[in-house]
PyMOL CGO cylinders between C-alpha atoms (Angstrom):
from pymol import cmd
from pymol.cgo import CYLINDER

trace = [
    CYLINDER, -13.96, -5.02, -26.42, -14.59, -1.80, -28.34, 0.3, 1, 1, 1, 1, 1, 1,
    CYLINDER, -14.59, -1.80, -28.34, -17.81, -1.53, -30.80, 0.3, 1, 1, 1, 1, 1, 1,
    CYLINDER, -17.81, -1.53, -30.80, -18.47, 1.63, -33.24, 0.3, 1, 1, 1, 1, 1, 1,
    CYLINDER, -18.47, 1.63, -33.24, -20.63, 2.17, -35.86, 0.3, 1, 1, 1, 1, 1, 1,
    CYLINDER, -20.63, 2.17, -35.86, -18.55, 2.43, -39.30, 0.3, 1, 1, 1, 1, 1, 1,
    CYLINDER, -18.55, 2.43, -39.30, -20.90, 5.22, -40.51, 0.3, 1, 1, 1, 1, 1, 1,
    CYLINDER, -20.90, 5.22, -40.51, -20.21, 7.38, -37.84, 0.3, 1, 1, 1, 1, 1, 1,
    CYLINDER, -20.21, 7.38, -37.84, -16.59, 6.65, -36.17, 0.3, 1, 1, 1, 1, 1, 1,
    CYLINDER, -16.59, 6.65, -36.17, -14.47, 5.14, -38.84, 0.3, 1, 1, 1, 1, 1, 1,
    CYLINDER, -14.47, 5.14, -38.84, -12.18, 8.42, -38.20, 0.3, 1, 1, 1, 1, 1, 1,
    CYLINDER, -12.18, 8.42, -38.20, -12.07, 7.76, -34.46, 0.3, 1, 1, 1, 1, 1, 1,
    CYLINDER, -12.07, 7.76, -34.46, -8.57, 7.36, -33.66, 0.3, 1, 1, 1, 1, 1, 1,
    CYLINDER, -8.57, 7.36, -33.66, -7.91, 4.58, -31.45, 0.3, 1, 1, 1, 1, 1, 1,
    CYLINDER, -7.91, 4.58, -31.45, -4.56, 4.37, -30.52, 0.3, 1, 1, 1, 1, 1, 1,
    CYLINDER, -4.56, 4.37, -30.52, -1.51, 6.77, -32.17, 0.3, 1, 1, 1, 1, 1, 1,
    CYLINDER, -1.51, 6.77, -32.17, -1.11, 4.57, -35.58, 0.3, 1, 1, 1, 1, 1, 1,
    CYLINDER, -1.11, 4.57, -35.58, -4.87, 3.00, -36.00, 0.3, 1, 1, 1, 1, 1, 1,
    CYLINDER, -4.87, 3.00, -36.00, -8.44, 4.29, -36.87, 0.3, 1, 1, 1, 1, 1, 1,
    CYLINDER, -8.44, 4.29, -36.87, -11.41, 2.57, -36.89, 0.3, 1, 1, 1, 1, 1, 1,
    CYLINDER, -11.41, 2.57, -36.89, -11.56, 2.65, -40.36, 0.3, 1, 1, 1, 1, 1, 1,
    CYLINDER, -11.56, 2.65, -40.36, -8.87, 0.26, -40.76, 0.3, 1, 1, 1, 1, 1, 1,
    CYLINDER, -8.87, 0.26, -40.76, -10.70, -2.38, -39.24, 0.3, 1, 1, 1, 1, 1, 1,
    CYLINDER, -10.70, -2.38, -39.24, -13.49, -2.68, -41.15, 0.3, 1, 1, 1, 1, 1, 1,
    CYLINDER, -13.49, -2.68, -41.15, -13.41, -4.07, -44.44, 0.3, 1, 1, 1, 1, 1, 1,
    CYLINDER, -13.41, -4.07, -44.44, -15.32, -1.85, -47.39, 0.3, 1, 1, 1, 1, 1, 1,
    CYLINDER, -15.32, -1.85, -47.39, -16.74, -5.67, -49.01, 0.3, 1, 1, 1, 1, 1, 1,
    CYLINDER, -16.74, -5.67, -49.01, -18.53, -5.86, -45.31, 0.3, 1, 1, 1, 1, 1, 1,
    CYLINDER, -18.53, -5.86, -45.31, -22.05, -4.66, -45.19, 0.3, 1, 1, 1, 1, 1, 1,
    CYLINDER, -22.05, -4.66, -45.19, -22.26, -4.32, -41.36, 0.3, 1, 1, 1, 1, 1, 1,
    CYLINDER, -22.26, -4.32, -41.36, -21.79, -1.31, -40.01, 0.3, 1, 1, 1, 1, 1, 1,
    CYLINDER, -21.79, -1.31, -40.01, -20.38, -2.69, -37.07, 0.3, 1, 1, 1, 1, 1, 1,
    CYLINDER, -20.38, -2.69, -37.07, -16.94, -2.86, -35.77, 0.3, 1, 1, 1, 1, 1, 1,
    CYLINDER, -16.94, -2.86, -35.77, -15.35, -4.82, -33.31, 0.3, 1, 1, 1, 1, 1, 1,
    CYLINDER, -15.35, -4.82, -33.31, -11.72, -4.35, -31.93, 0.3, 1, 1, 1, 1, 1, 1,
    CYLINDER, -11.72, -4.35, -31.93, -9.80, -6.07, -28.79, 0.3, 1, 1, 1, 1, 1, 1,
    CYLINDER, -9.80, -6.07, -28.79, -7.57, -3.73, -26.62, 0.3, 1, 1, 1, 1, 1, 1,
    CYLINDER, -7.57, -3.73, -26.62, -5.32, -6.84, -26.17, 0.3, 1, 1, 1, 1, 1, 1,
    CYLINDER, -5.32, -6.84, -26.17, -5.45, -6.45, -30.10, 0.3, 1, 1, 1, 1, 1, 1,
    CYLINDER, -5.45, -6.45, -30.10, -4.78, -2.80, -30.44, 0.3, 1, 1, 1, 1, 1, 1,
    CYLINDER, -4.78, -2.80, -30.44, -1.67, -2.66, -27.98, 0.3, 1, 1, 1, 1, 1, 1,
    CYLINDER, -1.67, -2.66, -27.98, -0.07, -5.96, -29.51, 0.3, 1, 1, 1, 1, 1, 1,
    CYLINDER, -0.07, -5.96, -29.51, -0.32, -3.70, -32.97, 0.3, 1, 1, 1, 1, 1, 1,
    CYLINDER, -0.32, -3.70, -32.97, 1.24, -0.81, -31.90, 0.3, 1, 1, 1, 1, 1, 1,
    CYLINDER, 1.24, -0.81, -31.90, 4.16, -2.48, -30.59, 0.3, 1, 1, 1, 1, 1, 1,
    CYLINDER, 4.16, -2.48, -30.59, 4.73, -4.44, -33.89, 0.3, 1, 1, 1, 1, 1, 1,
    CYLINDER, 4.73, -4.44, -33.89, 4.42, -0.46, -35.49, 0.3, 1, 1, 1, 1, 1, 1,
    CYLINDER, 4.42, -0.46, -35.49, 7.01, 0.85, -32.59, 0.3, 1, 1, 1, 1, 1, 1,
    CYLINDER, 7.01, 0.85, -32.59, 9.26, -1.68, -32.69, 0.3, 1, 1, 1, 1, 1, 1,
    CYLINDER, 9.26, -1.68, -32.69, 9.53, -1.66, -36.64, 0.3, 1, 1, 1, 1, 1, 1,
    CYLINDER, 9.53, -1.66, -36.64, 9.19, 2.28, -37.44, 0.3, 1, 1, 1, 1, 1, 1,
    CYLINDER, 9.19, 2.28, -37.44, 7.04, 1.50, -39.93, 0.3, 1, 1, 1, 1, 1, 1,
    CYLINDER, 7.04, 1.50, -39.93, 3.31, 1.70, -40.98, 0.3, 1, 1, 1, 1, 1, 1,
    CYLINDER, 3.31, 1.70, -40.98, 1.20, -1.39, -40.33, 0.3, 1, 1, 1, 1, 1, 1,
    CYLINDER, 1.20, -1.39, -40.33, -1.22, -2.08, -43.11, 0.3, 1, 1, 1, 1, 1, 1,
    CYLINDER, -1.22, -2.08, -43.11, -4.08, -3.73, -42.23, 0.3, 1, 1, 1, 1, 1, 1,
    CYLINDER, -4.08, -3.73, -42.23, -5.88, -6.14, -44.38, 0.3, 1, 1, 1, 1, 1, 1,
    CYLINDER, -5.88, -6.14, -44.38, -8.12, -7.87, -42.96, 0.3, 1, 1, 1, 1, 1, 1,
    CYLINDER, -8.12, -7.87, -42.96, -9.82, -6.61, -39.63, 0.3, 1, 1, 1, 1, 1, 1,
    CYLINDER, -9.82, -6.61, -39.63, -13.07, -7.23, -38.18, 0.3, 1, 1, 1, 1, 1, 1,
    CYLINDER, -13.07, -7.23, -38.18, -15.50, -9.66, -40.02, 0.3, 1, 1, 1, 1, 1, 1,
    CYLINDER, -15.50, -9.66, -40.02, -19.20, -9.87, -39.19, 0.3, 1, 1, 1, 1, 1, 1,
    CYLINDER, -19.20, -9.87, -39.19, -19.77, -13.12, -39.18, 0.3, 1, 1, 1, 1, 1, 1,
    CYLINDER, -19.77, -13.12, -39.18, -22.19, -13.03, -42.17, 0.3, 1, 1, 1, 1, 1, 1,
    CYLINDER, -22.19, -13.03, -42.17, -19.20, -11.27, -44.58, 0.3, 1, 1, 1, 1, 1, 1,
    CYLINDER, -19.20, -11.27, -44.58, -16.77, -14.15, -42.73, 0.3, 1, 1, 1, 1, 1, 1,
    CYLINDER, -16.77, -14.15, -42.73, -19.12, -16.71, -44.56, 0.3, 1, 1, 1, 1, 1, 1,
    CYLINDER, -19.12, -16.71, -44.56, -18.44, -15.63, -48.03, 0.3, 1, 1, 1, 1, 1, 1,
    CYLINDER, -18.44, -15.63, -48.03, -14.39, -15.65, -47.49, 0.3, 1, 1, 1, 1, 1, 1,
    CYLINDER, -14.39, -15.65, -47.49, -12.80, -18.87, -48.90, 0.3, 1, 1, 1, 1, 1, 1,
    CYLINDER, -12.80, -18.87, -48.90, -11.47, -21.20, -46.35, 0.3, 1, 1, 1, 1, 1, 1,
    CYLINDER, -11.47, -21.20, -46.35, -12.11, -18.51, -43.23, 0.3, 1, 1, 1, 1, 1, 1,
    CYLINDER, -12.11, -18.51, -43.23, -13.01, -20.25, -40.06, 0.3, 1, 1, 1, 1, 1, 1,
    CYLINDER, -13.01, -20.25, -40.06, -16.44, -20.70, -39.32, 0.3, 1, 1, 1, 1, 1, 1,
    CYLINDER, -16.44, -20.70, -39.32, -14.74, -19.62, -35.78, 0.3, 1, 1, 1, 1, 1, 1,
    CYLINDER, -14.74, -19.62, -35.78, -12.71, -16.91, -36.92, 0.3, 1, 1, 1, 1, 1, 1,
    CYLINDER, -12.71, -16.91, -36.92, -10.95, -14.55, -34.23, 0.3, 1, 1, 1, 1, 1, 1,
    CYLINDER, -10.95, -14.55, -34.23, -11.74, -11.91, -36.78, 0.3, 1, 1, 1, 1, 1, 1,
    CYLINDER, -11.74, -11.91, -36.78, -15.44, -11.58, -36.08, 0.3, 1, 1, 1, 1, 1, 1,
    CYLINDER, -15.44, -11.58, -36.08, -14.70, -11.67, -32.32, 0.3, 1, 1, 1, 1, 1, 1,
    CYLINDER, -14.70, -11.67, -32.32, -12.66, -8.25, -32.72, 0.3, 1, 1, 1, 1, 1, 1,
    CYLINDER, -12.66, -8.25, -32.72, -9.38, -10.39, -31.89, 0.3, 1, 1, 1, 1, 1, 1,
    CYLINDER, -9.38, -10.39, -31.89, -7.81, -10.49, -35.51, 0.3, 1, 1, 1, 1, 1, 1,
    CYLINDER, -7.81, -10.49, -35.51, -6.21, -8.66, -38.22, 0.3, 1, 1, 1, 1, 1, 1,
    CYLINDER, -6.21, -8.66, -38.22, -3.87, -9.76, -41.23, 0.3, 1, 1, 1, 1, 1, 1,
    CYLINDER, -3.87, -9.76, -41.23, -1.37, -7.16, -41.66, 0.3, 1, 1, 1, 1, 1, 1,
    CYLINDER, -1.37, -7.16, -41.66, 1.54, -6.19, -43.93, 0.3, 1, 1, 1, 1, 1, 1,
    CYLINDER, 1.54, -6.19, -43.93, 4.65, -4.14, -42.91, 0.3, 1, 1, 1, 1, 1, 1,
    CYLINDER, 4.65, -4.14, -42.91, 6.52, -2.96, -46.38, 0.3, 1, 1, 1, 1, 1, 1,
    CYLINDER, 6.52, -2.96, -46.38, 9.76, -4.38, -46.19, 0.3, 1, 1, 1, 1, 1, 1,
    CYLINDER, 9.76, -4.38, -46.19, 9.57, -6.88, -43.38, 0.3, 1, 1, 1, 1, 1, 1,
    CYLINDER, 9.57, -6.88, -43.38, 8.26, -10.82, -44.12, 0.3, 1, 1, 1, 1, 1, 1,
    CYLINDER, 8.26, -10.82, -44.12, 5.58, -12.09, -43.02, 0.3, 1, 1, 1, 1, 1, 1,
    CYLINDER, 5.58, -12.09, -43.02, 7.94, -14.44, -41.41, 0.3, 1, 1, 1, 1, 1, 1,
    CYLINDER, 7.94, -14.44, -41.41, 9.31, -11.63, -39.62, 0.3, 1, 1, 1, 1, 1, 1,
    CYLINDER, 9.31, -11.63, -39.62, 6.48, -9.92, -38.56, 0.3, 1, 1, 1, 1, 1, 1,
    CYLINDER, 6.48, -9.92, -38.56, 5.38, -13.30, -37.30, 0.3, 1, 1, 1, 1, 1, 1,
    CYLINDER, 5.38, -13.30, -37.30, 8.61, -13.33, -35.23, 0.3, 1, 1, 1, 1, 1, 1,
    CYLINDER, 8.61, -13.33, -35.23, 8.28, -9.52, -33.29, 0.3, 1, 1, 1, 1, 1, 1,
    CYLINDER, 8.28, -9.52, -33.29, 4.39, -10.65, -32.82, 0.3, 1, 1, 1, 1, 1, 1,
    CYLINDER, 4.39, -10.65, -32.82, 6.00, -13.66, -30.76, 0.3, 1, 1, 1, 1, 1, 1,
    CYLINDER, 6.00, -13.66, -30.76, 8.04, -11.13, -28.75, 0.3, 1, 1, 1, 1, 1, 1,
    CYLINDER, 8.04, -11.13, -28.75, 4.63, -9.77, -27.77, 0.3, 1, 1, 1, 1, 1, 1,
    CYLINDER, 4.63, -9.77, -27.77, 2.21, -12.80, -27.52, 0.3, 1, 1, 1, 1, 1, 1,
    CYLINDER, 2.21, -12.80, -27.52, 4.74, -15.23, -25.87, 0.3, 1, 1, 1, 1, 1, 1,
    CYLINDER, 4.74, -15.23, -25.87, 2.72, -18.36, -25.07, 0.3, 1, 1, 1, 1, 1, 1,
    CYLINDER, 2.72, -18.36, -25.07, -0.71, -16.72, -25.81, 0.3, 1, 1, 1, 1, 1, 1,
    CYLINDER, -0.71, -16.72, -25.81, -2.58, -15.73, -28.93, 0.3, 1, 1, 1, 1, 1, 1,
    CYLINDER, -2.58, -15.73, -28.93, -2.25, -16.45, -32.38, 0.3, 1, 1, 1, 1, 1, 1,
    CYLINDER, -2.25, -16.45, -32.38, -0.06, -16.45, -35.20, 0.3, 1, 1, 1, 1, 1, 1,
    CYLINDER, -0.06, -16.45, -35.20, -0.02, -17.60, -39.18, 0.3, 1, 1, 1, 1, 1, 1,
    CYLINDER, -0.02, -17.60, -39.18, 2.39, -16.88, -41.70, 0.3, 1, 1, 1, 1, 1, 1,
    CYLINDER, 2.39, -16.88, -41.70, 1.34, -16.66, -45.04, 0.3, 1, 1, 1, 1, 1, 1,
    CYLINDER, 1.34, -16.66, -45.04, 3.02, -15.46, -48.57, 0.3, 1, 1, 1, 1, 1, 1,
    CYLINDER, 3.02, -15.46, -48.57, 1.64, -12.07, -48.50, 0.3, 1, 1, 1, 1, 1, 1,
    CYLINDER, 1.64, -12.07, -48.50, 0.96, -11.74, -44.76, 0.3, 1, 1, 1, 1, 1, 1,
    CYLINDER, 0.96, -11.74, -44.76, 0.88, -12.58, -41.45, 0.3, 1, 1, 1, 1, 1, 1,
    CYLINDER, 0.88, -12.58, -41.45, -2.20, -13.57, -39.00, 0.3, 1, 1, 1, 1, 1, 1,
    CYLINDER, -2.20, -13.57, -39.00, -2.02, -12.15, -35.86, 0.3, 1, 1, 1, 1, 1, 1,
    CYLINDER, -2.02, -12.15, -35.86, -4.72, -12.35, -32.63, 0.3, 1, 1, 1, 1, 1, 1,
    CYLINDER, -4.72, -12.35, -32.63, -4.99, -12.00, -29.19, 0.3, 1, 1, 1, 1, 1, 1,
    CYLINDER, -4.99, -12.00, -29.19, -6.91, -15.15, -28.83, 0.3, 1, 1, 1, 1, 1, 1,
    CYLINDER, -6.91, -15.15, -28.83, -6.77, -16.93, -25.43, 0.3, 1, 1, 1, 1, 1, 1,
    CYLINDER, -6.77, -16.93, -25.43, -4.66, -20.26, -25.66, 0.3, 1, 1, 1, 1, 1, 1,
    CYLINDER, -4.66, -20.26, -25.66, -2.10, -20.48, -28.07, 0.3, 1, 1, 1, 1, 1, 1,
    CYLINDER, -2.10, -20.48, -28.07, -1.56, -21.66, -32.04, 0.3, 1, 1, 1, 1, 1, 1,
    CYLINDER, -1.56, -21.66, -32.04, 1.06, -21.30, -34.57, 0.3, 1, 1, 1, 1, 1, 1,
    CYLINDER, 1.06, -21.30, -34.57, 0.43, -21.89, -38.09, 0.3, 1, 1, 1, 1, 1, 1,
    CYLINDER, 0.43, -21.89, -38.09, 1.72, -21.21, -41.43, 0.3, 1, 1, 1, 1, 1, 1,
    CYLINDER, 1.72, -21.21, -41.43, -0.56, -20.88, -43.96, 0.3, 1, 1, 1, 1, 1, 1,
    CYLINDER, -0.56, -20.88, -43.96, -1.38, -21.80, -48.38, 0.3, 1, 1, 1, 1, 1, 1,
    CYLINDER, -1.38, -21.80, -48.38, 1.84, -20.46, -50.01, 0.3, 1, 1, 1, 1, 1, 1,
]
cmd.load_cgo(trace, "trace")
């Protein structure tokens, strides 16, 4: 697991495509953030295999900014530093879902939604889809 203060890394790069920065969400008061390897690698071969920019929306949650998100998890994978919702223009969330599977196999997890997908490097496996 990889920590970093907000304040002073969010321009760390930490792999090719991702910063720190686009972990942490600006509506999050801690200045902590929290990011699987496992997590990191299973993102960057979603961006390689696409060719396209993955747009993180939801990263890592402290678990007191995780409390004021309707229906989160009181046990979400995001405020372990195993989670992120992301968006790739032009591919479904359905899609996305489907090259994450590529990756994960029978580990992790995975939830479609309408406007994205769920994706985290969990261990055990679930498959969900989500409100629509």
């Amino acid at each position: 697991m990889l920590t970093y203060s907000y304040k002073y890394g969010a321009e760390v790069r930490l792999t090719p495509h991702f910063k720190v920065k686009e972990f942490h969400s600006s509506k999050d008061p801690s200045d902590v953030v929290k990011v699987d390897e496992k997590l990191l690698r299973l993102l960057e071969n979603i961006r390689n295999f696409t060719g396209k920019p993955v747009h993180i929306n939801s990263g890592y949650r402290s678990p007191e900014y995780n409390k004021t998100i309707k229906n989160a998890s009181p046990h979400s994978q995001h405020c372990l530093g195993n989670a992120a919702d992301i968006v790739i223009s032009g591919v479904s969330p359905a899609r996305v879902a489907e090259i994450a599977e590529c990756y994960l196999g029978n580990s992790g997890g995975i939830g479609i939604y309408k406007n994205f997908t769920h994706v985290d490097v969990r261990n055990g496996h679930s498959r969900w889809k989500g409100a629509y």
